[in-house]
Legacy VTK file of the C-alpha trace (Angstrom):
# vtk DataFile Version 3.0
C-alpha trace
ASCII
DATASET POLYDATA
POINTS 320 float
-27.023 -145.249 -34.761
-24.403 -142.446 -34.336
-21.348 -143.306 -33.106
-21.672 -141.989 -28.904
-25.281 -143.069 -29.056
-27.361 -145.275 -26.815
-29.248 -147.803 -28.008
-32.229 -147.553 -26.775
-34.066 -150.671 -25.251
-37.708 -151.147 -23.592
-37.846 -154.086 -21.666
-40.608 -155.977 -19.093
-41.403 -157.509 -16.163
-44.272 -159.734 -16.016
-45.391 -161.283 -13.292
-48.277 -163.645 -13.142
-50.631 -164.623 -10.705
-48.361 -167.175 -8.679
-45.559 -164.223 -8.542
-43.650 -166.146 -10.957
-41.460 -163.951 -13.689
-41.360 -164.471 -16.886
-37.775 -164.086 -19.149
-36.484 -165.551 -22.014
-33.118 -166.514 -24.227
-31.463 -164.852 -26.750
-32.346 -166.429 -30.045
-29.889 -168.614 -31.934
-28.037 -166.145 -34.371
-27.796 -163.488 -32.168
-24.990 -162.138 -30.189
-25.002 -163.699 -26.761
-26.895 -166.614 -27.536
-28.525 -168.231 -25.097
-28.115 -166.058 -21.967
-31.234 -165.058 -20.380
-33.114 -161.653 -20.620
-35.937 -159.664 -20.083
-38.456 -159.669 -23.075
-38.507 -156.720 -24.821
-35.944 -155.198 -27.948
-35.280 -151.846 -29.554
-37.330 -148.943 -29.376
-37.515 -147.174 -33.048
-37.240 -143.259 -33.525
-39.774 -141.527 -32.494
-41.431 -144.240 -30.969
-43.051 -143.989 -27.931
-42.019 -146.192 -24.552
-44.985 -147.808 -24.179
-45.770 -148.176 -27.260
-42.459 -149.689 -28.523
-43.350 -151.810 -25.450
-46.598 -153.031 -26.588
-44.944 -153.839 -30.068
-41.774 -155.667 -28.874
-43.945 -157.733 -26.796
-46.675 -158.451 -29.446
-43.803 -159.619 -32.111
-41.792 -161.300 -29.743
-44.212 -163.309 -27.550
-47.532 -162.812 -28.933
-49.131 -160.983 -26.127
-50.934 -157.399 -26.439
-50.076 -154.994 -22.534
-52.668 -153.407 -21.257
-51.515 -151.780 -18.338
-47.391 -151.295 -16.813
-45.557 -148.713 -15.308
-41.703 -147.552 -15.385
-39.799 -149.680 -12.642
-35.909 -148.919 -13.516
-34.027 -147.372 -15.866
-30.078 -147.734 -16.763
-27.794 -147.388 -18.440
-24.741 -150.372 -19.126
-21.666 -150.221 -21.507
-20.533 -153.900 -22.359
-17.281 -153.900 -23.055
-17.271 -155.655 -26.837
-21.029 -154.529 -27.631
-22.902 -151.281 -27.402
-23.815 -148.882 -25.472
-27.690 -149.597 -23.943
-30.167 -147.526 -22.250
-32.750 -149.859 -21.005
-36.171 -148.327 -20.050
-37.996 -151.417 -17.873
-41.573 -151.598 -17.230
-43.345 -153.678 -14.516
-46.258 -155.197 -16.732
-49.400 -155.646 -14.830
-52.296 -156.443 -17.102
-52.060 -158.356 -20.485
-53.906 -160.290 -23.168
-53.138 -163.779 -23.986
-50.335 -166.332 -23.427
-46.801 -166.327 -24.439
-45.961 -167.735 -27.454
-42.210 -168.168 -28.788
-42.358 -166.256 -32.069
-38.459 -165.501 -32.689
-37.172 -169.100 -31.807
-36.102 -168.159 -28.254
-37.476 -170.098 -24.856
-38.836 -168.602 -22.191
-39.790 -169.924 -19.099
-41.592 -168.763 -15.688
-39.468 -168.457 -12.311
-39.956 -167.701 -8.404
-38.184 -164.094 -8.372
-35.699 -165.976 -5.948
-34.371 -168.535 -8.487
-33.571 -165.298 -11.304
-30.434 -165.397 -9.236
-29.379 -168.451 -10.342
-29.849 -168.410 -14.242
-27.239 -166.877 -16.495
-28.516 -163.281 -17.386
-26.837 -161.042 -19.741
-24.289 -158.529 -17.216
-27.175 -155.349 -18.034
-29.920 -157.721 -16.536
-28.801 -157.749 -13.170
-30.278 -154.420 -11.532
-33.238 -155.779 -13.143
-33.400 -159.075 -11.612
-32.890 -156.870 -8.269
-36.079 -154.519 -9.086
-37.894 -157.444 -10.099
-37.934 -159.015 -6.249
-37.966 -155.785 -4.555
-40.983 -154.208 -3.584
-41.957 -150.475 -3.483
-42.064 -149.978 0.006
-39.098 -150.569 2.604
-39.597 -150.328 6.165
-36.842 -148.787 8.644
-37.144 -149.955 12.154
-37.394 -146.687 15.041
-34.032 -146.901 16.920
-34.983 -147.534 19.837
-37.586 -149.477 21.990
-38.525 -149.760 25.443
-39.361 -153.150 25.236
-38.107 -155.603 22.487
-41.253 -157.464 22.376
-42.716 -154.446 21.022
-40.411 -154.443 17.915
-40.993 -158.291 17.390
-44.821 -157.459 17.560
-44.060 -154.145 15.091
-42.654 -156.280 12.746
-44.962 -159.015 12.577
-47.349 -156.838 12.294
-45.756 -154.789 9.271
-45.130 -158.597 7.410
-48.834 -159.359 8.111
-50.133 -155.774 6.544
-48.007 -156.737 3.053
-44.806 -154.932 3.739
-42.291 -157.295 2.491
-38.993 -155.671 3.369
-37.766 -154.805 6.890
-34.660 -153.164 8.109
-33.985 -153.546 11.959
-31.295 -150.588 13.391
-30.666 -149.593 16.534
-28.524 -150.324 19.400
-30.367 -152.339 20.816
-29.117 -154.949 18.548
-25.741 -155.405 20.563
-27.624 -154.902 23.768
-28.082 -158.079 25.835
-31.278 -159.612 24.809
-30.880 -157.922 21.185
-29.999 -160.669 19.080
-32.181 -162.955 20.951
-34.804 -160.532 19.479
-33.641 -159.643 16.153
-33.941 -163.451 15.084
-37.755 -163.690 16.121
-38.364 -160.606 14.077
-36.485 -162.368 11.555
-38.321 -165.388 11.903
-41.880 -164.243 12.009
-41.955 -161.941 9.272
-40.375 -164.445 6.977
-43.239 -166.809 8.342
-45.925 -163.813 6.791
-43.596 -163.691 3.770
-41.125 -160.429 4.269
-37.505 -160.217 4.415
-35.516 -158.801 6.754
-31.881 -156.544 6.657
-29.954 -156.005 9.400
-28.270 -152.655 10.220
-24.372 -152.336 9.595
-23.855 -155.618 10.692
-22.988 -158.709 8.052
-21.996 -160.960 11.288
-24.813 -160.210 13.333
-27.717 -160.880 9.959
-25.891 -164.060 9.737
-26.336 -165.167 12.596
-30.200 -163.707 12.868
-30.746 -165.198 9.780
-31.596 -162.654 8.093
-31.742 -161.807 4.488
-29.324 -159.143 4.322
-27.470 -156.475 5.447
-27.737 -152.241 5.180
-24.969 -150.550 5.654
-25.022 -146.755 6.795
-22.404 -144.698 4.338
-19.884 -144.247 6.746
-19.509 -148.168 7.011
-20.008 -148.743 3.252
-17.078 -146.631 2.300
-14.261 -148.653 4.114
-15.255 -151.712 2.325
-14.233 -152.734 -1.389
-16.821 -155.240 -2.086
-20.228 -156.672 -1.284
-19.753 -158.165 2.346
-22.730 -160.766 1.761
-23.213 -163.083 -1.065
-26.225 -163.177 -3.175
-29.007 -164.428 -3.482
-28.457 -162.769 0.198
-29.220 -158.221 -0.184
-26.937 -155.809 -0.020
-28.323 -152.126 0.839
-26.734 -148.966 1.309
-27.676 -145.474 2.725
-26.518 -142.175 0.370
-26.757 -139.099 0.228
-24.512 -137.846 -2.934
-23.355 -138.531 -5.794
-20.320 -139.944 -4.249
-21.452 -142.518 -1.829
-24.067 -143.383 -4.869
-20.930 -144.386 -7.031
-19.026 -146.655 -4.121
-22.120 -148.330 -3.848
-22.301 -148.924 -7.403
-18.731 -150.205 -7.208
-19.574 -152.415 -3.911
-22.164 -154.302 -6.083
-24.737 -152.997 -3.736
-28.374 -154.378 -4.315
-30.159 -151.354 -3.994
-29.388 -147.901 -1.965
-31.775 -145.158 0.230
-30.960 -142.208 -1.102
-32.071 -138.712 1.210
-33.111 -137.143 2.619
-35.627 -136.043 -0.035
-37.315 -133.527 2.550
-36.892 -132.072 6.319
-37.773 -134.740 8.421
-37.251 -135.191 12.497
-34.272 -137.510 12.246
-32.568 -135.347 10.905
-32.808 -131.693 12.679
-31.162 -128.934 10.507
-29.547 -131.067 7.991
-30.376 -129.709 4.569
-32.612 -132.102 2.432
-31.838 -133.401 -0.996
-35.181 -131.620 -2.602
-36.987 -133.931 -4.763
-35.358 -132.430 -7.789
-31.363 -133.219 -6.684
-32.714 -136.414 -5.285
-34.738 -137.243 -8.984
-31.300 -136.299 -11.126
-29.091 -138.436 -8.769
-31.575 -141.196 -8.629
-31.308 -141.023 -12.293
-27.626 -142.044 -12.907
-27.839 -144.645 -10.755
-27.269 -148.241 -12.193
-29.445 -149.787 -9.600
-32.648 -149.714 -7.725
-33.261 -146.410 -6.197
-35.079 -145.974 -2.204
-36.360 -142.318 -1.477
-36.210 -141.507 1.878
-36.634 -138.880 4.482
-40.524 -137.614 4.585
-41.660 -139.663 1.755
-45.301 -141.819 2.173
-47.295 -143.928 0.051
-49.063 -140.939 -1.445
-45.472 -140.062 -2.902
-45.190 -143.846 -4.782
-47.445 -143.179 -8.258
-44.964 -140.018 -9.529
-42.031 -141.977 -7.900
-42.671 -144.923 -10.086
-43.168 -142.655 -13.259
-39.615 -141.605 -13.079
-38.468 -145.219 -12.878
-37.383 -145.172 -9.309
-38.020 -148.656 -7.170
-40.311 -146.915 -4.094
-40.040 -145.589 -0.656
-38.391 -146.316 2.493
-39.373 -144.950 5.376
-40.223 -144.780 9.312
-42.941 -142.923 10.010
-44.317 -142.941 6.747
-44.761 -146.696 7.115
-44.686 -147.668 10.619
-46.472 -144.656 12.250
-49.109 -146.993 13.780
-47.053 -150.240 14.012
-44.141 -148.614 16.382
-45.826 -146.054 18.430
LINES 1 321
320 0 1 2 3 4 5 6 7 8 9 10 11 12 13 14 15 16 17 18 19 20 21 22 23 24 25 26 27 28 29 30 31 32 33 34 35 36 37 38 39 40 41 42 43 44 45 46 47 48 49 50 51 52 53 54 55 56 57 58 59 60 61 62 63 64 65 66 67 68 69 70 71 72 73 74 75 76 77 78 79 80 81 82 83 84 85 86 87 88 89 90 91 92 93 94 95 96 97 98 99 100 101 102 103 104 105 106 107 108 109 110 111 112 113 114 115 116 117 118 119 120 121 122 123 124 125 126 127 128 129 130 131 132 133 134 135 136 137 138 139 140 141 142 143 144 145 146 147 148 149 150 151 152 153 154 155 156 157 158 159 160 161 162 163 164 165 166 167 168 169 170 171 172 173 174 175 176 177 178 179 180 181 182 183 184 185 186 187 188 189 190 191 192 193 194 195 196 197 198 199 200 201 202 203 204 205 206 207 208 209 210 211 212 213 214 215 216 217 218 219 220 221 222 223 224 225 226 227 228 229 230 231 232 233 234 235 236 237 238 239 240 241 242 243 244 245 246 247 248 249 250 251 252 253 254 255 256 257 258 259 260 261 262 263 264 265 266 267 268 269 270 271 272 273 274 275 276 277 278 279 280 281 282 283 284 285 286 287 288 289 290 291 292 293 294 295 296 297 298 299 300 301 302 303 304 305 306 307 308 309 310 311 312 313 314 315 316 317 318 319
């Protein structure tokens, strides 16, 4: 490898049917021993992704992919070992069960306990992408009636949208947090989370699974203002607010808006090509936002980003 370049790493998710994730140790012998890791290894010149996928797996755990797509890519310098790029697929289909064939262990975990297990530093966006899914509601702003948003939300939990941000003013308003913790409470009950808007003392108290901050909020703080397992979102827009984030030890960010949309009258949008080239420096998992829909998730996911979040293009019929 020249001296400046990347190694270049494909690496997987698999999830089976229970939602459990698979990852394994570095073999004995190896640098970093022991610490925990995706499956996967180097991809050879010339190789193709998948295909240095399919082999990595095959050699290393005995299983033949059938079917994945990109879910992140990034890129980590460790300070006493090289320079990685590390190209991560979420494996959906495969053929036959997991066998140890380099003398490293492997086990199956609930994506909440990945948290908790001692991952090699690069891992760590992964782990993120790995429990995020690839659509993220945003709350309207406002509501004539509270029960409405409680019902909304429920509702959104109930049709398989798993995370939820509630914003709005009506958070602070009497009656607000009174509300914000039944949201919280029944879409945990159908198996979403929930973030809270700008507010780490207020999603505590909701109990809530997070916080998103808006830029403007992120950018007086130094560092994560909730602990993890708990989230950590944040709302850019350029290059610079994509880097304090970074630095914050952010979970994920939004980044938009990709196109014009109504909340945000004559603002200029990012374009999908600015948005694609910022989303693709970013160490961590990557929201578009601003006009994006479902329809927009398949050539999303092929350049590695995590999904959508969105209002209207998730909610149109759930907050009306």
């Amino acid at each position: 490898m020249a001296r400046g370049e990347r190694l270049r790493i494909v690496a997987a998710v698999l999830r089976d049917q229970d939602g459990r994730i698979l990852v394994s140790t570095r073999p004995a012998g190896r640098s970093m021993s022991g610490r925990w890791e995706f499956p996967g290894g180097k991809r050879e010149p010339g190789e193709g992704r998948w295909a240095a996928l399919v082999r990595e797996l095959s050699e290393e755990l005995d299983l033949h992919l059938v079917e994945g797509r990109p879910l992140i890519r990034i890129q980590h310098d460790y300070p006493d070992g090289p320079a990685v790029d590390l190209d991560v697929w979420l494996v959906t289909a495969w053929e036959g069960a997991p066998r140890a064939l380099e003398g490293q262990q492997f086990d199956w975990f609930a994506p909440e306990a990945l948290s908790r297990l001692d991952f090699l530093a690069a891992n760590t966006p992964i782990v993120t992408a790995a429990r995020l899914p690839d659509r993220y509601l945003v709350t309207p702003p406002d509501f004539a009636r509270l029960e409405d948003l409680v019902a909304g939300v429920e509702a959104a939990a109930r049709r398989g949208i798993s995370l939820i941000q509630l914003r709005g003013d009506w958070l602070r308003q009497s009656g607000g947090q009174v509300a914000a913790k039944e949201a919280v409470a029944r879409a945990r009950a159908a198996g979403a989370s929930v973030l809270i808007n700008g507010d780490p003392g207020l999603a505590e108290k909701c109990q809530a699974d997070g916080v998103h901050l808006p830029a403007r909020l992120a950018a007086g703080l130094e560092s994560r203002p909730v602990v993890r397992p708990g989230l950590v979102g944040v709302s850019c827009h350029d290059e610079a607010e994509l880097r304090h984030a970074e630095a914050l030890g952010a979970d994920f960010v939004t980044l938009g808006h990709v196109r014009p949309t109504p909340s945000h009258p004559g603002a200029e949008p990012l374009g999908m090509d600015r948005f694609l080239a910022l989303a693709g420096s970013a160490s961590l998992p990557v929201y578009a936002i601003g006009g994006m829909g479902v329809a927009d998730l398949p050539a999303l996911h092929q350049q590695s980003i995590q999904g959508i979040a969105a209002i209207r293009g998730l909610g149109r019929q759930l907050f009306a």
